[in-house]
Backbone as CSV, one residue per row, in Angstrom:
resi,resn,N_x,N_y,N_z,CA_x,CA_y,CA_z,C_x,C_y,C_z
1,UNK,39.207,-29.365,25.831,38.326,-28.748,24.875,36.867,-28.976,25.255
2,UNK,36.445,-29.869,25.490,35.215,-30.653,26.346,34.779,-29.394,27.636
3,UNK,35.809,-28.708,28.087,35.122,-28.155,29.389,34.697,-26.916,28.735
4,UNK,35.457,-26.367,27.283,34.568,-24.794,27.132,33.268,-25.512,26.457
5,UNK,32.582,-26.582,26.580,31.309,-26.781,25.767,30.347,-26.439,27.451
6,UNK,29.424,-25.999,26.763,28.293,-25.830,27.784,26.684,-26.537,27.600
7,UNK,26.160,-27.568,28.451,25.127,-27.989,28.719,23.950,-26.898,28.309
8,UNK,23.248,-26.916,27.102,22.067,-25.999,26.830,20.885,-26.469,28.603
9,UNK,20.328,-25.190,28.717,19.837,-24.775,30.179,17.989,-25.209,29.304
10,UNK,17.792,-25.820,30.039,16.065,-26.025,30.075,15.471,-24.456,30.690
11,UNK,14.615,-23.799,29.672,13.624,-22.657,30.258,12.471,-23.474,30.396
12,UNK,11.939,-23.439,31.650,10.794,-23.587,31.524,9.637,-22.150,31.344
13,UNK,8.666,-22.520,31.175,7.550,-21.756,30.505,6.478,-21.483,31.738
14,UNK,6.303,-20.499,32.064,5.446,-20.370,33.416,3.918,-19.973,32.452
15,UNK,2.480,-19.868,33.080,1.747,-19.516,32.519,1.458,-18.995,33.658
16,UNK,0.323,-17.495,33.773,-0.294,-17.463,34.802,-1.386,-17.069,34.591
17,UNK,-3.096,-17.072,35.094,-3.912,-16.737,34.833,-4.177,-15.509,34.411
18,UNK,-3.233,-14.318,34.241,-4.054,-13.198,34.175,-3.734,-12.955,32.784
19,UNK,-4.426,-12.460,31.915,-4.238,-12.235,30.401,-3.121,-11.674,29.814
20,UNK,-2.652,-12.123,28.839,-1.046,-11.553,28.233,-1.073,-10.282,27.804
21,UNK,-0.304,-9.399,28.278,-0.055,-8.036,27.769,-0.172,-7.930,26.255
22,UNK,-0.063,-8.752,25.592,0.395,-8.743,24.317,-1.528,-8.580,23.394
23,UNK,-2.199,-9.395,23.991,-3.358,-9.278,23.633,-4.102,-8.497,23.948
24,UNK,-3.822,-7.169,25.002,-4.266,-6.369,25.181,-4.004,-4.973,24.073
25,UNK,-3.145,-5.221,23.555,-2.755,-3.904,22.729,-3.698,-4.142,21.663
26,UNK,-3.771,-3.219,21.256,-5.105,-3.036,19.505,-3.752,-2.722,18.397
27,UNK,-4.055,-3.223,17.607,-3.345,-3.529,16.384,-4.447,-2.742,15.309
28,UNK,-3.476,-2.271,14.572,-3.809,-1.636,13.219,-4.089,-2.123,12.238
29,UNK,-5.054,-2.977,11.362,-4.607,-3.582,10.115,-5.055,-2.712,8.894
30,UNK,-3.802,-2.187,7.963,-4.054,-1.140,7.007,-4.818,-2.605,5.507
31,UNK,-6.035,-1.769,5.529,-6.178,-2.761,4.430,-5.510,-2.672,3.053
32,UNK,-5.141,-3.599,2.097,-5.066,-3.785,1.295,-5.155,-2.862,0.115
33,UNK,-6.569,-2.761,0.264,-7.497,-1.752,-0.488,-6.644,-0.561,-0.504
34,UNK,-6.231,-0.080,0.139,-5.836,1.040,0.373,-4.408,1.518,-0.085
35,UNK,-3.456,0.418,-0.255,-2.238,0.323,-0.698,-2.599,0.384,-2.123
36,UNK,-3.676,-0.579,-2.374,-4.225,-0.395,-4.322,-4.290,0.759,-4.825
37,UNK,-5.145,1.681,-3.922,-5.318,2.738,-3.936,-4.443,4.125,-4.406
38,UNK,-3.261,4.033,-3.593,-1.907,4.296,-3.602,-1.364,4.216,-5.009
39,UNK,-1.438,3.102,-5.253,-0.817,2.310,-6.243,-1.559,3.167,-7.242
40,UNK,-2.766,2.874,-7.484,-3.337,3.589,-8.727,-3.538,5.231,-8.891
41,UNK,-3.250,5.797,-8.035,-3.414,6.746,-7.554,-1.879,7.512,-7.902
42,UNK,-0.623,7.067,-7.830,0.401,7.315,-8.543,0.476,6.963,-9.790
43,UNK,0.490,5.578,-10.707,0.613,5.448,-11.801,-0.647,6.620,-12.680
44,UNK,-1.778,6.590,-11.832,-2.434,7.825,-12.350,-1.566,9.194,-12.838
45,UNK,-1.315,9.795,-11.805,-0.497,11.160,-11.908,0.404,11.089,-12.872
46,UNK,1.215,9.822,-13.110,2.376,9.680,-14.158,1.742,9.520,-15.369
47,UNK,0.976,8.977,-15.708,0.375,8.721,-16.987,-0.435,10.360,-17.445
48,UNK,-1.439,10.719,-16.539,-1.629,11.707,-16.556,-0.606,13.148,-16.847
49,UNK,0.338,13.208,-16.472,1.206,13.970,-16.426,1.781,13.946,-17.948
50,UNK,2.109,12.827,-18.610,3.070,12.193,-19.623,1.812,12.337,-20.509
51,UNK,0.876,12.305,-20.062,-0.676,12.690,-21.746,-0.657,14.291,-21.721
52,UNK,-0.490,15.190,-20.620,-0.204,16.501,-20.723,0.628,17.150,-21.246
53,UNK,1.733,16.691,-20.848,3.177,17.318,-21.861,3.020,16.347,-23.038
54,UNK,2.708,15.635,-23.530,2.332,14.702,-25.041,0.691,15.411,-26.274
55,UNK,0.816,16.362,-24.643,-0.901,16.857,-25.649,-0.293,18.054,-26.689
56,UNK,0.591,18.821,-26.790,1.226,19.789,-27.269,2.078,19.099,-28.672
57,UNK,2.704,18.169,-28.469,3.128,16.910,-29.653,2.813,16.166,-29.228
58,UNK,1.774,15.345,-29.915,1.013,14.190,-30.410,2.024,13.589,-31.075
59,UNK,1.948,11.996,-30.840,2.350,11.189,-31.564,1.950,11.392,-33.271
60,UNK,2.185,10.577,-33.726,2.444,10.004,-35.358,1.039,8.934,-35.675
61,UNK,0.366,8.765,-34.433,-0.961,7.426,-34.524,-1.932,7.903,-35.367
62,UNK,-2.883,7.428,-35.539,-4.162,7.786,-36.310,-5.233,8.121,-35.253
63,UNK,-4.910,7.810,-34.178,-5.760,8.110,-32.652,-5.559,9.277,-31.960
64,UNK,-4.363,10.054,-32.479,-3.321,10.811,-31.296,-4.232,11.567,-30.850
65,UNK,-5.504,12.192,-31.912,-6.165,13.549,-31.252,-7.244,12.790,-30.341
66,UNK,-7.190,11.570,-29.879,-8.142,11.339,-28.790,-7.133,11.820,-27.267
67,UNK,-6.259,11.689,-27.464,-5.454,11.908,-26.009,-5.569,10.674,-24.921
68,UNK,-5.436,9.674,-24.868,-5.989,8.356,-24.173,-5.283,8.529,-22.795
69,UNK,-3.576,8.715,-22.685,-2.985,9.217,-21.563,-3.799,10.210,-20.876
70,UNK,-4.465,11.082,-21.668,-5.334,12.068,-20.471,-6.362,11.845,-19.839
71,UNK,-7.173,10.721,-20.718,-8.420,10.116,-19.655,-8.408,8.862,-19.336
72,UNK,-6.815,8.208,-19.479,-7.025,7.185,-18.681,-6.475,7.319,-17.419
73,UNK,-5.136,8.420,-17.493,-4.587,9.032,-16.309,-5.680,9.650,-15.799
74,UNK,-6.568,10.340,-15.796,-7.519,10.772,-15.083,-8.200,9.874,-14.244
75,UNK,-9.026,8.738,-15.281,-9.374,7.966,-14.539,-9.033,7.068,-13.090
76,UNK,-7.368,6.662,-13.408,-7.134,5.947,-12.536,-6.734,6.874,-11.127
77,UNK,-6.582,8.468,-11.803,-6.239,9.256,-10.147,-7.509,9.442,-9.749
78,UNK,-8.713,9.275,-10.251,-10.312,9.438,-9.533,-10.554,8.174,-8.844
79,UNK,-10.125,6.833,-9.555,-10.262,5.354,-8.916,-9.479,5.748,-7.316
80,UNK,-8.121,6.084,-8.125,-7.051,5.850,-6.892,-7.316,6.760,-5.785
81,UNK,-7.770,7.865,-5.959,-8.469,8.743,-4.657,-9.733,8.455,-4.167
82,UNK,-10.576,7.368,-4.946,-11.545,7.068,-4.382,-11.018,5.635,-3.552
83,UNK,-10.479,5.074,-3.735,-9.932,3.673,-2.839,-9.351,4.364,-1.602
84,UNK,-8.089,5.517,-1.989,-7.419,5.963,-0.656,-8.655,6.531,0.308
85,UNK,-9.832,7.127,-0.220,-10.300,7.735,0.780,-11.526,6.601,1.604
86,UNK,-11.625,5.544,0.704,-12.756,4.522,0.948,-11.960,3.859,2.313
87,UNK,-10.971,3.380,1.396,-10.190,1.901,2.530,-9.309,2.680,3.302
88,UNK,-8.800,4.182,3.664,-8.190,4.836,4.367,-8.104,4.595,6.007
89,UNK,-6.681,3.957,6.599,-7.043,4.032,7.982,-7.288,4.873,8.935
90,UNK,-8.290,4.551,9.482,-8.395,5.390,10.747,-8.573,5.066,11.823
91,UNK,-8.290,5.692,13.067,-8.113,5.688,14.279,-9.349,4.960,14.994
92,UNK,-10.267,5.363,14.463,-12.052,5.400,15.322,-12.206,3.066,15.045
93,UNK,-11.389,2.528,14.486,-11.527,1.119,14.383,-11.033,0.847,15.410
């Protein structure tokens, strides 16, 4: 049973002066910002959407005729298209 075991093999590690391929490539980093963006930028449209078909029947509130779904959904698809187009990646970095 001893002979199917196998001795783990030492790699050694060569270095050589000329620079690693790996640090030559350019990397993308999508910021953050921009995923927020996304983010608000959909829950926009849904909220927005859901104050539009809600504007025809209004709730039962004492507020209903302000419409709040319509300008807060607005708001956040003007935020959220202003982040996507601010923090948006591009090529020219």
């Amino acid at each position: 049973m001893s002979e199917n075991l196998q001795q783990p093999t030492q790699v050694t590690e060569q270095r050589s002066s000329a620079p690693d391929d790996s640090l030559n490539e350019q990397h993308r980093i999508v910021p953050v910002w921009f995923f927020v963006g996304v983010l608000l930028l959909v829950y926009g449209m849904m909220i927005l959407v859901s104050g539009l078909v809600e504007w025809s029947h209004p709730p039962n509130t004492i507020l209903a005729n302000l419409h709040a779904p319509v300008w807060w959904g607005g708001l956040l698809v003007v935020l959220g298209g202003a982040y996507c187009l601010i923090f948006r990646p591009s090529k020219s970095r």
